[in-house]
C-alpha positions in Angstrom: 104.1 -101.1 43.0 101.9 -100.4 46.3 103.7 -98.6 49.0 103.4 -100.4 52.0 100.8 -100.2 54.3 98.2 -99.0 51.5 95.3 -100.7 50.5 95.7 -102.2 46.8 93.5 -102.7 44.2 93.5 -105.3 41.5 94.2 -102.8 38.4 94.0 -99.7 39.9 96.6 -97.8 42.2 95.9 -94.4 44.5 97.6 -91.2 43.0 96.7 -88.0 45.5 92.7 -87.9 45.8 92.4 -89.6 42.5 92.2 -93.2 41.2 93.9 -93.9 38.3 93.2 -97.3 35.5 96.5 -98.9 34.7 96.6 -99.5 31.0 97.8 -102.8 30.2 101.8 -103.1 28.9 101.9 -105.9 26.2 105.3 -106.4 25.6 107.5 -103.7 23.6 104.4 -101.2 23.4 106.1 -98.2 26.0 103.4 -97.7 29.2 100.7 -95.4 28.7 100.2 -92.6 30.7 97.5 -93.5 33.4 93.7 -92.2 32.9 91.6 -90.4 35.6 88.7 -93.1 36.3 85.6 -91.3 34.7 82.8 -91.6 37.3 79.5 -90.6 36.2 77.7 -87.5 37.8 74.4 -87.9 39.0 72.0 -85.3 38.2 71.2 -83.1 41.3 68.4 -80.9 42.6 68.9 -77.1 43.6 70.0 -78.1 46.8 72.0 -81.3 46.2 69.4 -83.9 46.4 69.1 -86.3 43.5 66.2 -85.3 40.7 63.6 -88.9 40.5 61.6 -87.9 37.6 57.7 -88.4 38.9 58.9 -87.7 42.3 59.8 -84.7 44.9 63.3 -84.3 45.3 65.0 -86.0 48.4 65.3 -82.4 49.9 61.7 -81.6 49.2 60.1 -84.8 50.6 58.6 -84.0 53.7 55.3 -84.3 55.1 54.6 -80.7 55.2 55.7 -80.3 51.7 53.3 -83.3 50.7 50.6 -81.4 52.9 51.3 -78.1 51.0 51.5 -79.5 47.4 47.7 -80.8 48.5 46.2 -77.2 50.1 42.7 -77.3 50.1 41.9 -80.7 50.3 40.1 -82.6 52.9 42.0 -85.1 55.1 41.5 -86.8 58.5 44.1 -86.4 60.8 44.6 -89.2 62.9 46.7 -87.9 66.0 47.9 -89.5 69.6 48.9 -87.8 72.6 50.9 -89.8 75.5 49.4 -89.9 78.9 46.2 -87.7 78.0 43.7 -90.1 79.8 40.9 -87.2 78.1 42.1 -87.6 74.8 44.1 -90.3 73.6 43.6 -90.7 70.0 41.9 -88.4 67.8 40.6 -87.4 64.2 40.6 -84.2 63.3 38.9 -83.7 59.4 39.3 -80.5 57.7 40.4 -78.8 54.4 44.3 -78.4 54.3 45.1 -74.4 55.0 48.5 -74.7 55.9 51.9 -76.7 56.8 55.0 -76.2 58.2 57.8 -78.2 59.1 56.2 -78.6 63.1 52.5 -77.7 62.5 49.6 -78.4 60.5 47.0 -76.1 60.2 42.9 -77.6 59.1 40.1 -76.2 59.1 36.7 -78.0 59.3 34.2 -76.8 56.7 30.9 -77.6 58.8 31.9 -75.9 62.1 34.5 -73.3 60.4 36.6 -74.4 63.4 40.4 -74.5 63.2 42.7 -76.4 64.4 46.2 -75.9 64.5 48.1 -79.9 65.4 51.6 -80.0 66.3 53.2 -82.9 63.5 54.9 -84.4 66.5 51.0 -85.7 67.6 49.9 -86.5 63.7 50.2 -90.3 62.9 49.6 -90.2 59.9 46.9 -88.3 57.7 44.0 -89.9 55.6 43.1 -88.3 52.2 39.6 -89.1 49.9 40.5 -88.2 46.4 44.2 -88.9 44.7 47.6 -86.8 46.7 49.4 -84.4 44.4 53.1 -85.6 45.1 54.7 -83.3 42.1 55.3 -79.5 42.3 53.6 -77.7 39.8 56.2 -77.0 36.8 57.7 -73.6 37.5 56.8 -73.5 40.9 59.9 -73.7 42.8 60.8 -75.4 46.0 58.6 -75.4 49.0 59.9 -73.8 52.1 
């Protein structure tokens, strides 16, 4: 029987942190002892996240890891900047050189002209050919 005051649950009572499965008592069959609920595991990434085969794992799935995973491509970056009455909006193409978790770093490959774009300006970015979204086997994480 419930204490009262605790919540109750239709075959199942609290025991310390654990919830155990009453087993049923059909007549002079003596009670059972109760059974720790078996609750499946999921599998998980080095660093907690859950494992989606054919995707990056939650902890990886960042823009900058999706830039990095795609180095040397070329992308258009289409980028706005509040109350800039000069430039608005603008496109920036280059070949991916680098990414981090605030910055992206092009470079365009007719001028040789760099441009290094705060991620808090980038909309979103614009690719021509198919975006690597898996790690290499045996790579490791990004960081």
């Amino acid at each position: 029987m419930a204490k009262p005051n605790q919540p109750q649950v239709a075959g199942y009572y609290p025991h310390g942190q654990m919830l155990y499965r009453q087993q049923p008592y059909y007549g002079m069959m003596p009670p059972q002892t109760p059974q720790p609920l078996q609750v499946p595991t999921p599998v998980t990434g080095t660093k907690g996240g859950i494992d989606v085969p054919g995707m990056l794992p939650i902890e990886q799935s960042y823009i900058e890891n999706i830039l990095r995973i795609n180095k040397g491509k070329l992308v258009e970056v289409h980028a706005t900047f509040e109350n800039n009455k000069e430039w608005n909006a603008m496109i920036f193409r280059g070949l991916i050189e680098a990414a981090g978790r605030d910055h992206l770093i092009i470079s365009d490959p007719e001028t040789g002209k760099r441009y290094l774009i705060p991620m808090v300006y980038v909309d979103y970015v614009t690719f021509d050919e198919p975006i690597e979204y898996e790690y290499p086997f045996g790579a490791g994480a990004a960081r």
